[in-house]
SEFIZA-3560 file (N, C-alpha, C; in Angstrom, 3 decimals):
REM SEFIZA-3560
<numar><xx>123.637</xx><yy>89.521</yy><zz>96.147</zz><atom>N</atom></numar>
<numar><xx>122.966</xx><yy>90.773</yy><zz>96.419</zz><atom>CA</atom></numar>
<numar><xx>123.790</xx><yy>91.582</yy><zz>97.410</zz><atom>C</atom></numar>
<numar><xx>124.036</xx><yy>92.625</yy><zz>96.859</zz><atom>N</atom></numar>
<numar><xx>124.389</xx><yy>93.842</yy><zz>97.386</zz><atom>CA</atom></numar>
<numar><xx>123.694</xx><yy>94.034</yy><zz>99.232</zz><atom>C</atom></numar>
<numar><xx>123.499</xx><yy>94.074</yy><zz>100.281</zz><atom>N</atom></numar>
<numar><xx>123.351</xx><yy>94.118</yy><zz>101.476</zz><atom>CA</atom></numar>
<numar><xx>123.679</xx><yy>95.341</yy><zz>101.964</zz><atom>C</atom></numar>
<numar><xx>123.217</xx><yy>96.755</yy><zz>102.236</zz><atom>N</atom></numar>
<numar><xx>123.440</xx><yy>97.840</yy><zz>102.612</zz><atom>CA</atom></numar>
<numar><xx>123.297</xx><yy>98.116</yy><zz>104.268</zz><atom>C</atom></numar>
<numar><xx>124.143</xx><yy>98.684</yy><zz>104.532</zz><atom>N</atom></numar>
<numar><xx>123.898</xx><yy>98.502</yy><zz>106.480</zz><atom>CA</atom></numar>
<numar><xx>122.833</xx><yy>98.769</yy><zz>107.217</zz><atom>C</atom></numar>
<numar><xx>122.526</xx><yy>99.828</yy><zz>106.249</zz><atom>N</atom></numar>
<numar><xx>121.137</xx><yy>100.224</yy><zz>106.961</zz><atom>CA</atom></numar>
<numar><xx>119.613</xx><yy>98.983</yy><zz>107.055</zz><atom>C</atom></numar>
<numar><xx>120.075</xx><yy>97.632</yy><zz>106.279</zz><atom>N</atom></numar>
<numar><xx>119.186</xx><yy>96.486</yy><zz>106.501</zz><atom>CA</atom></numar>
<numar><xx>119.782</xx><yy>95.658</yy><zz>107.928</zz><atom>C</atom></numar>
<numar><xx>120.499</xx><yy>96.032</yy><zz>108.287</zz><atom>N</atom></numar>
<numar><xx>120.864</xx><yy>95.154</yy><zz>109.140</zz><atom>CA</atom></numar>
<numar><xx>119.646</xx><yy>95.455</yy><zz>110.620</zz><atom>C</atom></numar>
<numar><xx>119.752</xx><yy>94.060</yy><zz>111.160</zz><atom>N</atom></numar>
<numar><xx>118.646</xx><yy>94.195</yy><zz>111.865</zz><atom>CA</atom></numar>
<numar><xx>119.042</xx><yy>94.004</yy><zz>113.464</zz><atom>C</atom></numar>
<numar><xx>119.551</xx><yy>92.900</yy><zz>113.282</zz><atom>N</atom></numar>
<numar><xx>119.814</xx><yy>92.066</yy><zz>115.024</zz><atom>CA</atom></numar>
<numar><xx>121.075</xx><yy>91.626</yy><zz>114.798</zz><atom>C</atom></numar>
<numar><xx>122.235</xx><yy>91.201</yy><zz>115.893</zz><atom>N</atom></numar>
<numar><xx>123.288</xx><yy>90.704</yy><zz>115.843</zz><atom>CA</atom></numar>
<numar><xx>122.829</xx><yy>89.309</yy><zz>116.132</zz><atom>C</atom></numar>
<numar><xx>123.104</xx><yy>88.283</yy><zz>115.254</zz><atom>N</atom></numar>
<numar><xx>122.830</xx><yy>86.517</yy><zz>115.740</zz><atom>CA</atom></numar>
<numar><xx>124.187</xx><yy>86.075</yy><zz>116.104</zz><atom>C</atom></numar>
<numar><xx>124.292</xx><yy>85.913</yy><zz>117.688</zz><atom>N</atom></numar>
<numar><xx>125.030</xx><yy>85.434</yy><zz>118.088</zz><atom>CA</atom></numar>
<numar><xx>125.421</xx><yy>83.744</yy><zz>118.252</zz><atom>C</atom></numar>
<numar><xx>123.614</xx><yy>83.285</yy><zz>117.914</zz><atom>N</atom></numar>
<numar><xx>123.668</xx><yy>81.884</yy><zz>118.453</zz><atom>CA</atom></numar>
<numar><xx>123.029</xx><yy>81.406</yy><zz>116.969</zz><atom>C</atom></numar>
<numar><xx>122.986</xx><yy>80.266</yy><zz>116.635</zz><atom>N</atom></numar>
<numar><xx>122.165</xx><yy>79.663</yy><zz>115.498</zz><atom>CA</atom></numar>
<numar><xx>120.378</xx><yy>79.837</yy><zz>115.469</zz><atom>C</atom></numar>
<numar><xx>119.921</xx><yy>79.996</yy><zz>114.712</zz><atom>N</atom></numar>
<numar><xx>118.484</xx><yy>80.281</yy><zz>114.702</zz><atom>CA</atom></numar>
<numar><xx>118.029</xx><yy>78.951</yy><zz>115.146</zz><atom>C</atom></numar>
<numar><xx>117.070</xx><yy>78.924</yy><zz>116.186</zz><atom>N</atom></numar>
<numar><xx>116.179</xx><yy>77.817</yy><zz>116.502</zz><atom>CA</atom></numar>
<numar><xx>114.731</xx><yy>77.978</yy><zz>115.759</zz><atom>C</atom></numar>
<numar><xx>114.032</xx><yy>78.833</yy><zz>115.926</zz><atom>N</atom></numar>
<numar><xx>113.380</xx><yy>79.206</yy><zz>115.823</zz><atom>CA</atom></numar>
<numar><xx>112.413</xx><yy>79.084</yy><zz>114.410</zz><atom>C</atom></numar>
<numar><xx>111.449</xx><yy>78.901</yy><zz>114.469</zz><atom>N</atom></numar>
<numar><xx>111.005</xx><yy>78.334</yy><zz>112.639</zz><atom>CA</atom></numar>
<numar><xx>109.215</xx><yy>79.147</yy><zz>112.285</zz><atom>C</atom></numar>
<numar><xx>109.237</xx><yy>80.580</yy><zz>112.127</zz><atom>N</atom></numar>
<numar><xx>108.006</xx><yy>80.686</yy><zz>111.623</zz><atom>CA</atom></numar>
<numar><xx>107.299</xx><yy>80.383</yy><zz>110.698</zz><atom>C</atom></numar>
<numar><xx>106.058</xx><yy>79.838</yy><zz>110.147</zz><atom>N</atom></numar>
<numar><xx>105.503</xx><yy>78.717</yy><zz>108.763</zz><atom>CA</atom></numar>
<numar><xx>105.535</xx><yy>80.063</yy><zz>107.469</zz><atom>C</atom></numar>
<numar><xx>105.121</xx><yy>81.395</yy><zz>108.429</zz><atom>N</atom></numar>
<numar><xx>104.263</xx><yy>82.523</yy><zz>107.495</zz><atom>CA</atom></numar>
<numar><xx>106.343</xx><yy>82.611</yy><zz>106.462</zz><atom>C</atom></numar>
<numar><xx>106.811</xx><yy>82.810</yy><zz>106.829</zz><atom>N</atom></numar>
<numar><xx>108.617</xx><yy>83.539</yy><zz>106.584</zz><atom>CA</atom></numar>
<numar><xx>108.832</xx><yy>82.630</yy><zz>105.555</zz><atom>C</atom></numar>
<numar><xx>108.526</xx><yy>81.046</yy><zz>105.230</zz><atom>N</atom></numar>
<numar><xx>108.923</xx><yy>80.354</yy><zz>103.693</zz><atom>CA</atom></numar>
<numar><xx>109.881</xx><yy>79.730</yy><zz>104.294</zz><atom>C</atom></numar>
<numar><xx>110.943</xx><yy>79.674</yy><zz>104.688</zz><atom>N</atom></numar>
<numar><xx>112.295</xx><yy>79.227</yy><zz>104.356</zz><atom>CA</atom></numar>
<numar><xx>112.026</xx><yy>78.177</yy><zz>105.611</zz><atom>C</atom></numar>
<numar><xx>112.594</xx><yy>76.922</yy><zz>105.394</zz><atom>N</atom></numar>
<numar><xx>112.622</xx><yy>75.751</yy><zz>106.362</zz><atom>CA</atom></numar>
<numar><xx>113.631</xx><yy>75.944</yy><zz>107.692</zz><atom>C</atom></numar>
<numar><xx>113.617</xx><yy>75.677</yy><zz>108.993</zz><atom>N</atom></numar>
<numar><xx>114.522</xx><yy>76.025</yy><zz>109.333</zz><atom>CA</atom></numar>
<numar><xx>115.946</xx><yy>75.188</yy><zz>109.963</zz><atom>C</atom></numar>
<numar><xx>116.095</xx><yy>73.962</yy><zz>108.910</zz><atom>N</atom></numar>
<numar><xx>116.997</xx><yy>73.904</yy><zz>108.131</zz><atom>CA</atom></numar>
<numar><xx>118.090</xx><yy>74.303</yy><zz>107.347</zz><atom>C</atom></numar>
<numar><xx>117.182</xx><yy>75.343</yy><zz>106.292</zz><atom>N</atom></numar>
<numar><xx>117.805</xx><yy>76.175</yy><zz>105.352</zz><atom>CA</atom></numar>
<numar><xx>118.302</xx><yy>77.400</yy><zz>106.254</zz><atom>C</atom></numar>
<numar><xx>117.622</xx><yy>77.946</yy><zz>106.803</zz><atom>N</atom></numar>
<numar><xx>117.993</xx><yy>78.824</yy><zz>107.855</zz><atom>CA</atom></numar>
<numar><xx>118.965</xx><yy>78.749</yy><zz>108.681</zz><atom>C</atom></numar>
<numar><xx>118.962</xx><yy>77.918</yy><zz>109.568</zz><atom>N</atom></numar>
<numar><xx>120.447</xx><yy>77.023</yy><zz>110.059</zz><atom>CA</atom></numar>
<numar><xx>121.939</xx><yy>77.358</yy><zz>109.343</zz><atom>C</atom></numar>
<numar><xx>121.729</xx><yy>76.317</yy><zz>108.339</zz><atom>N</atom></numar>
<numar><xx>122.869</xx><yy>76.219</yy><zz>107.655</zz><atom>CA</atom></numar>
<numar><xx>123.215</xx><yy>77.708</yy><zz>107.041</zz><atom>C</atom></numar>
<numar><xx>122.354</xx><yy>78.803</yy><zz>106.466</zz><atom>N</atom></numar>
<numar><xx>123.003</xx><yy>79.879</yy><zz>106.233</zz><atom>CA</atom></numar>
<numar><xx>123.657</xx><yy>80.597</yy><zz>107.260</zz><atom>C</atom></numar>
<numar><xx>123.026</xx><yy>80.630</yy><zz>107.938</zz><atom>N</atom></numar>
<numar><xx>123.942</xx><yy>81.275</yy><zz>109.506</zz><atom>CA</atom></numar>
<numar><xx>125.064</xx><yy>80.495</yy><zz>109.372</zz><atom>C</atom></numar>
<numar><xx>125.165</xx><yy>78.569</yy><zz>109.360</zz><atom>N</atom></numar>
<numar><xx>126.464</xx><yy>77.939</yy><zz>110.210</zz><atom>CA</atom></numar>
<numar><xx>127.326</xx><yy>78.647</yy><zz>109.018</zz><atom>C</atom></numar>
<numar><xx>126.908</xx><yy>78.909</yy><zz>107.438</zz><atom>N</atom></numar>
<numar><xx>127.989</xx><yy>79.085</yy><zz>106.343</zz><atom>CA</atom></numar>
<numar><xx>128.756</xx><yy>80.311</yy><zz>106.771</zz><atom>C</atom></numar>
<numar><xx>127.961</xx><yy>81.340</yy><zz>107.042</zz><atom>N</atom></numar>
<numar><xx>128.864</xx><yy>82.594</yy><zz>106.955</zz><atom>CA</atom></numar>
<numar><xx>129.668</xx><yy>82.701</yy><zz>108.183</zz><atom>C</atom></numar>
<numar><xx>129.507</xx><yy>81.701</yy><zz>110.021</zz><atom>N</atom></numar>
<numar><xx>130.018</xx><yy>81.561</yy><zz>110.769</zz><atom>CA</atom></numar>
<numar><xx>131.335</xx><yy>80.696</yy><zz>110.542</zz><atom>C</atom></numar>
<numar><xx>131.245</xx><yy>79.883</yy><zz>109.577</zz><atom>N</atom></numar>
<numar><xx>132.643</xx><yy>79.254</yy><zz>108.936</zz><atom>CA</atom></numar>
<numar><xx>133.718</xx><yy>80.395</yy><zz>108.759</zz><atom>C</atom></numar>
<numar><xx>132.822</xx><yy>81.352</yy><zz>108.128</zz><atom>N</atom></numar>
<numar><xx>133.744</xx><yy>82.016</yy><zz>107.013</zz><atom>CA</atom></numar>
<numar><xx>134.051</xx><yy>83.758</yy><zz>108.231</zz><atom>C</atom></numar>
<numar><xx>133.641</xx><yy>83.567</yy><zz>109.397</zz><atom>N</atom></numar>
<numar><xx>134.042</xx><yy>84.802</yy><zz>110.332</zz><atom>CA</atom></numar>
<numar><xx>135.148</xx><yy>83.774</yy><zz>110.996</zz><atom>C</atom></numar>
<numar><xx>135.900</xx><yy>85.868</yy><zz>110.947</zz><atom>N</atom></numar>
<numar><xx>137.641</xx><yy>85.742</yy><zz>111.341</zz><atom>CA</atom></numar>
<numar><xx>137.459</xx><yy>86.581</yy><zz>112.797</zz><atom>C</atom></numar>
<numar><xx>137.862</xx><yy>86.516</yy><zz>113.573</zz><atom>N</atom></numar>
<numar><xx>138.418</xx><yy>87.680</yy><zz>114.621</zz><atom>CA</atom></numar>
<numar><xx>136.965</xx><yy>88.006</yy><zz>115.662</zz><atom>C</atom></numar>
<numar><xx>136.673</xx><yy>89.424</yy><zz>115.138</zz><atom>N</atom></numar>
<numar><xx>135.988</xx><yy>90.424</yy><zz>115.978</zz><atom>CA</atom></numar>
<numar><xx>134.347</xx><yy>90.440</yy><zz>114.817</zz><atom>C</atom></numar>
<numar><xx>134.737</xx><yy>89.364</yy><zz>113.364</zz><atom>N</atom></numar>
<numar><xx>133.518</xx><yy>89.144</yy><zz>112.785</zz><atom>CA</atom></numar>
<numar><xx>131.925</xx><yy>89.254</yy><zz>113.799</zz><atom>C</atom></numar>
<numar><xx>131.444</xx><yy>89.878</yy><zz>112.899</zz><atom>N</atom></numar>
<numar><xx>130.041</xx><yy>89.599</yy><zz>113.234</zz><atom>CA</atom></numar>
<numar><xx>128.811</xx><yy>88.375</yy><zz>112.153</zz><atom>C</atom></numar>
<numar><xx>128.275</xx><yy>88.150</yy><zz>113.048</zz><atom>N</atom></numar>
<numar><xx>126.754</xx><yy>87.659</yy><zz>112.174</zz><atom>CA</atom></numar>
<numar><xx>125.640</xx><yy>88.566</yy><zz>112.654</zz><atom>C</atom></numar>
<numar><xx>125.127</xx><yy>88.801</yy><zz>111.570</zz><atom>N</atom></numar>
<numar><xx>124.071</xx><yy>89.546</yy><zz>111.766</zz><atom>CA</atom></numar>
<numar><xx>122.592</xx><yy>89.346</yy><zz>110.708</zz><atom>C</atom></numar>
<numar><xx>121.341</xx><yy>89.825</yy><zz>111.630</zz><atom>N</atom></numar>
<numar><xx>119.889</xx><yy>89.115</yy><zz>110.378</zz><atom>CA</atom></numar>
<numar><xx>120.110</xx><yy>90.749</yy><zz>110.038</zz><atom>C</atom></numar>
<numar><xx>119.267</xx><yy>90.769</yy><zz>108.438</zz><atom>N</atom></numar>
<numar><xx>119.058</xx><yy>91.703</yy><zz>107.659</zz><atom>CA</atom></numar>
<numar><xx>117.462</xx><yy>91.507</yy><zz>107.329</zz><atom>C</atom></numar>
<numar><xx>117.343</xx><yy>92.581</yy><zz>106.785</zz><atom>N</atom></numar>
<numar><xx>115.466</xx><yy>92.413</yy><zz>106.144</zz><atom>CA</atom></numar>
<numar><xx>115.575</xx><yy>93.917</yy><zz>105.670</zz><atom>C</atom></numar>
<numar><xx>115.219</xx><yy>93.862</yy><zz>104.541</zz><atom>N</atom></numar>
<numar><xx>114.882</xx><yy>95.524</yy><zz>103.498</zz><atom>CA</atom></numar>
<numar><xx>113.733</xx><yy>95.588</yy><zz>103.754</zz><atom>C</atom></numar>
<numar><xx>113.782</xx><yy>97.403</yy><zz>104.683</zz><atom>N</atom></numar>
<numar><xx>113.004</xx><yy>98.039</yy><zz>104.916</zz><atom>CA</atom></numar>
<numar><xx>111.663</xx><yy>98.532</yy><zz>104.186</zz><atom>C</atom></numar>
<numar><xx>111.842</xx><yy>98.471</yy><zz>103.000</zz><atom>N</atom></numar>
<numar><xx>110.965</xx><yy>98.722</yy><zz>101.805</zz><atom>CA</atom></numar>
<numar><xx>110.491</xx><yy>97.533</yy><zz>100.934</zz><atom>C</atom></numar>
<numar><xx>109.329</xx><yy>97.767</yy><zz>100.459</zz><atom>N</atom></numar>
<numar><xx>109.043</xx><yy>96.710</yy><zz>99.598</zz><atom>CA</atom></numar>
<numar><xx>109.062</xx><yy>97.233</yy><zz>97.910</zz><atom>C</atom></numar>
<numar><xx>109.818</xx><yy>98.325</yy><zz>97.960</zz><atom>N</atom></numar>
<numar><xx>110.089</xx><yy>98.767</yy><zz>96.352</zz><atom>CA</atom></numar>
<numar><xx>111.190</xx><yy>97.986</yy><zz>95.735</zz><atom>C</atom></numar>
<numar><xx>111.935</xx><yy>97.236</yy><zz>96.430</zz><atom>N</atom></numar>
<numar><xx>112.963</xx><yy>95.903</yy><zz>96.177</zz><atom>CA</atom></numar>
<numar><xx>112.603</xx><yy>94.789</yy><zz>96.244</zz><atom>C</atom></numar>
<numar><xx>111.454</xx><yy>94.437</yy><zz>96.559</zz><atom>N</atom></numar>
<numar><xx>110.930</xx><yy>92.982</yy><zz>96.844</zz><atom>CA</atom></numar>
<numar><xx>111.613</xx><yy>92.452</yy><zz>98.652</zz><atom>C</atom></numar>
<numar><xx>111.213</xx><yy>91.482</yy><zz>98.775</zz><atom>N</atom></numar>
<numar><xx>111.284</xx><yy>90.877</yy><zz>100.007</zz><atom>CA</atom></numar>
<numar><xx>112.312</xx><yy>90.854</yy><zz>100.212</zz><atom>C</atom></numar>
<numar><xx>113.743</xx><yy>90.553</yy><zz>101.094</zz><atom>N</atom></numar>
<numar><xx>114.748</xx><yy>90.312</yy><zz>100.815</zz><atom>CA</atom></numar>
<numar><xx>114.763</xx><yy>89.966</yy><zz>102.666</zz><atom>C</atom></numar>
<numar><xx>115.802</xx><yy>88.744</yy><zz>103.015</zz><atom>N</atom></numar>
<numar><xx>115.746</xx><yy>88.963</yy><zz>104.512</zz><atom>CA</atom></numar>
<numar><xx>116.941</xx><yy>87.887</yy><zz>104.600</zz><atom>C</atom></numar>
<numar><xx>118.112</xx><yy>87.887</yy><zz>105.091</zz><atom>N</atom></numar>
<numar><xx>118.490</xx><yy>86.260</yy><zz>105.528</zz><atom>CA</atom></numar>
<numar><xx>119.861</xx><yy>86.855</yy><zz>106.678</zz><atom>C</atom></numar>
<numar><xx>121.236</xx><yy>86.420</yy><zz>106.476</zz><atom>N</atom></numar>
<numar><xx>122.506</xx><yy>86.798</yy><zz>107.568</zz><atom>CA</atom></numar>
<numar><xx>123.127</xx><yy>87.469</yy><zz>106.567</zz><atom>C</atom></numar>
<numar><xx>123.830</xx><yy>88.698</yy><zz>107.419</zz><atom>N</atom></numar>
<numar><xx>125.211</xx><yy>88.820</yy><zz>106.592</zz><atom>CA</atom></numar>
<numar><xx>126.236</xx><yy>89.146</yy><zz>107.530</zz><atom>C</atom></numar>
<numar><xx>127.860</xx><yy>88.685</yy><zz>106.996</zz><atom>N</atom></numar>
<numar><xx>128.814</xx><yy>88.686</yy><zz>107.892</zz><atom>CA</atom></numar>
<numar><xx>129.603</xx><yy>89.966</yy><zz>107.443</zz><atom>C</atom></numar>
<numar><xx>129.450</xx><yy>90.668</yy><zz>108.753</zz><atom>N</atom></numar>
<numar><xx>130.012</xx><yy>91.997</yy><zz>109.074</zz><atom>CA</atom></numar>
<numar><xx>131.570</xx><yy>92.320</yy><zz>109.498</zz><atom>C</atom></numar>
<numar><xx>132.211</xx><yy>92.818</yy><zz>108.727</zz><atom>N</atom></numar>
<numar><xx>133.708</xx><yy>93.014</yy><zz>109.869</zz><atom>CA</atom></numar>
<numar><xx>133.957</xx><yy>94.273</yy><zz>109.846</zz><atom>C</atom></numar>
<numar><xx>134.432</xx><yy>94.834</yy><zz>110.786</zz><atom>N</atom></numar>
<numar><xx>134.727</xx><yy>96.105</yy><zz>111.051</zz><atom>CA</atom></numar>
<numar><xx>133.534</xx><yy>97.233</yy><zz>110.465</zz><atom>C</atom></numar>
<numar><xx>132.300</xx><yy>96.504</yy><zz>110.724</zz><atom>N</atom></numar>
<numar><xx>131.439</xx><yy>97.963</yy><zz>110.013</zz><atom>CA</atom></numar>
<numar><xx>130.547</xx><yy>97.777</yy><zz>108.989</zz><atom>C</atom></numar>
<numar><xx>131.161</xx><yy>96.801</yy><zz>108.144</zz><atom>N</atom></numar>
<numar><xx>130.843</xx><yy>96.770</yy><zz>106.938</zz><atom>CA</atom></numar>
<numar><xx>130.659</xx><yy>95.436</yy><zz>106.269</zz><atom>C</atom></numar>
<numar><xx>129.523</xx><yy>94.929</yy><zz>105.473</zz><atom>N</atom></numar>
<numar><xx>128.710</xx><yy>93.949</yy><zz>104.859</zz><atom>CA</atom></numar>
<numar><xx>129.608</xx><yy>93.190</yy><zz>104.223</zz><atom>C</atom></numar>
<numar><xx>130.418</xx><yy>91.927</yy><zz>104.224</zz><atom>N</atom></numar>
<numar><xx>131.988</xx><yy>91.390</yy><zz>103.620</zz><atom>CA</atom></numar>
<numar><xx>130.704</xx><yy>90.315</yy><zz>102.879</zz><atom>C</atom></numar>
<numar><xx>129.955</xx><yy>89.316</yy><zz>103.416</zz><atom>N</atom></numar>
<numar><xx>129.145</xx><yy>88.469</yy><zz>102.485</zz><atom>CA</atom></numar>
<numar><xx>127.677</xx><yy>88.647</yy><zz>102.799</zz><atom>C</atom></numar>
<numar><xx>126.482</xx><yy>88.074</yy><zz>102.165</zz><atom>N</atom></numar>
<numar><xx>125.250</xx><yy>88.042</yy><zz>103.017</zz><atom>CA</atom></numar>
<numar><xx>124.972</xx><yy>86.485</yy><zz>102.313</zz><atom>C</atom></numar>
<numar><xx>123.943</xx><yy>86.217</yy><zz>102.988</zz><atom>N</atom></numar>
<numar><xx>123.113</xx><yy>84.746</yy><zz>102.451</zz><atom>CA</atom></numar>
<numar><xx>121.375</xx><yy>85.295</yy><zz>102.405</zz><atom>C</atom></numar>
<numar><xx>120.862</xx><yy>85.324</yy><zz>101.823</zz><atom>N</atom></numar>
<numar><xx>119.133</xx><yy>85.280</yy><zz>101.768</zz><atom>CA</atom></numar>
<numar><xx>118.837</xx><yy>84.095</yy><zz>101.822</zz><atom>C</atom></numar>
<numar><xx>117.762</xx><yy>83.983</yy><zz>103.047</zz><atom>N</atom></numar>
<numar><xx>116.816</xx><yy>82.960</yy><zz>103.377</zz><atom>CA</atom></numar>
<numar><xx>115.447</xx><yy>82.766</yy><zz>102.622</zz><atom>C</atom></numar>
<numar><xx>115.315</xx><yy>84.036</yy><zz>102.092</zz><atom>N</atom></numar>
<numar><xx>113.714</xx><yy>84.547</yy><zz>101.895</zz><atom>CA</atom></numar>
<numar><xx>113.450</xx><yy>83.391</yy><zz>101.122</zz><atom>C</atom></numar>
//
């Protein structure tokens, strides 16, 4: 999925601890999508959470790794 900037939400600097029951995703699964795309940052990379503002796309929420500006991979947690 396509990831547009304007979903971007928070910069995750650290691994998600954190585990709400209502959100679905184990946080486990959560974890490991963050540690994947932190593998895959080079340099001045970012991690960052996303979530679409609208629900005319359906739910959509998980990391995507940012460089210079712009959306290079994402992972959905949802």
């Amino acid at each position: 999925m396509k990831v547009p900037i304007e979903w971007l939400v928070q910069r995750v600097d650290e691994p998600p601890t954190s585990y709400n029951p209502r959100e679905g995703s184990s946080p486990l699964r959560i974890r490991m999508a963050w540690q994947k795309l932190k593998s895959r940052a080079h340099g001045q990379d970012e991690i960052w959470a996303y979530a679409n503002p609208s629900d005319r796309h359906g739910r959509h929420q998980g990391f995507a790794l940012v460089r210079e500006g712009v959306v290079i991979e994402a992972i959905e947690v949802d």
